[in-house]
Structures are given as structure tokens and as C-alpha cells.
N, C-alpha and C positions, 0 to 999 in steps of 0.2 A: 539617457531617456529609456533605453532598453529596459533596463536594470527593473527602471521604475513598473514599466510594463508586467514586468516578469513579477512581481510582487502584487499588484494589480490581482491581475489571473490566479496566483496563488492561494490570495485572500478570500478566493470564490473556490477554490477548490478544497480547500484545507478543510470544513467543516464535513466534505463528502469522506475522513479518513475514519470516522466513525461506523458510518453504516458497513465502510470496507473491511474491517476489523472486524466486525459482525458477523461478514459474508466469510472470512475466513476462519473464523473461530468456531460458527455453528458446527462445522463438519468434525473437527475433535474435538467435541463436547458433545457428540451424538457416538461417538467412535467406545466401543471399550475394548479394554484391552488390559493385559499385565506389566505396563509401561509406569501407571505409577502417576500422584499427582506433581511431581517435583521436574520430570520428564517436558508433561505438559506447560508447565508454568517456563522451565527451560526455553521450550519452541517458543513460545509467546514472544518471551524477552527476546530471541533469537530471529524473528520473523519483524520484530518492533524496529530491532537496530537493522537490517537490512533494507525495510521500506523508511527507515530516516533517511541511512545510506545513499539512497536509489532518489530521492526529491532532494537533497541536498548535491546529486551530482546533476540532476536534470536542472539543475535552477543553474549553477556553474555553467554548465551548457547555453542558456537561454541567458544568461548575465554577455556570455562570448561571442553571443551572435552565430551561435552553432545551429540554435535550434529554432524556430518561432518562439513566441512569449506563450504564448496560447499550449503549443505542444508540448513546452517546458513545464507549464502548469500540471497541464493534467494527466500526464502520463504516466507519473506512479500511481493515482488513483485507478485510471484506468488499466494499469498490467496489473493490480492487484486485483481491483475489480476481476478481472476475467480470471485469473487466477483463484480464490473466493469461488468462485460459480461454478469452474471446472472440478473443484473439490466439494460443493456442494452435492452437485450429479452425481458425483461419483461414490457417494455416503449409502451404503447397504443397507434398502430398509426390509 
């Protein structure tokens, strides 16, 4: 029944991985620099398989009764979210 929960919650959070990708990407696509487009395309791919990584281990969590269904859901959205935003501010204009 968990399980189900956890899928539930995710199905509501999952479409928020969009704008969060958004909020990360504006800040190195405002950035320049002599890094090069292959660098950037690199981090992308690189930041993609980490936040699969990071909701595929929080769903494991929330599958085990580790976590809530709810906190399981949305906690990669939101540590990237706030992550996103911290690197927003931080962009030199």
C-alpha cells in the first residue's frame, strides 16, 4: 500500500522536474566563459543522471517505509529546487 502512495505523490510531483531544470540551467546559460559548449552539454547530462539518481533512491526509501510517501515524493524536486535558486542569485549580473 505504501508503494502505491509513493507513486501516488510522485505522479504529482514529477511534472514540477521541468521548471526545476529551468531553474538550474538559466544560471549556465547566463554564465560565459572559455569552458566551451560540449563542457556544458557534459554538466547537463551530468546533473540529469544525478537527479534520476537522488528520486530513484528517495522512492527506494518511501517503497521501505524509511521515509513518508509525501517526503519521498518530493524531495528531489525540492533539494534541486533550492539548489536552482541558490545558483540563480548567485549569477553576476
Amino acid at each position: 500500500m505504501v508503494r502505491l502512495s509513493v507513486q501516488f505523490y510522485r505522479k504529482f510531483s514529477f511534472p514540477l522536474i521541468a521548471f526545476v531544470v529551468t531553474l538550474i540551467g538559466i544560471p549556465f546559460a547566463l554564465t560565459t566563459g572559455g569552458r566551451g559548449a560540449i563542457s556544458g552539454i557534459a554538466l547537463s547530462i551530468g546533473i540529469g543522471i544525478i537527479y534520476w539518481s537522488l528520486s530513484s533512491l528517495f522512492e527506494a526509501m518511501g517503497n521501505l517505509h524509511q521515509l513518508p510517501p509525501v517526503v519521498a515524493a518530493w524531495s528531489p524536486d525540492l533539494l534541486f529546487g533550492l539548489g536552482g535558486a541558490y545558483l540563480l542569485l548567485r549569477v553576476r549580473t
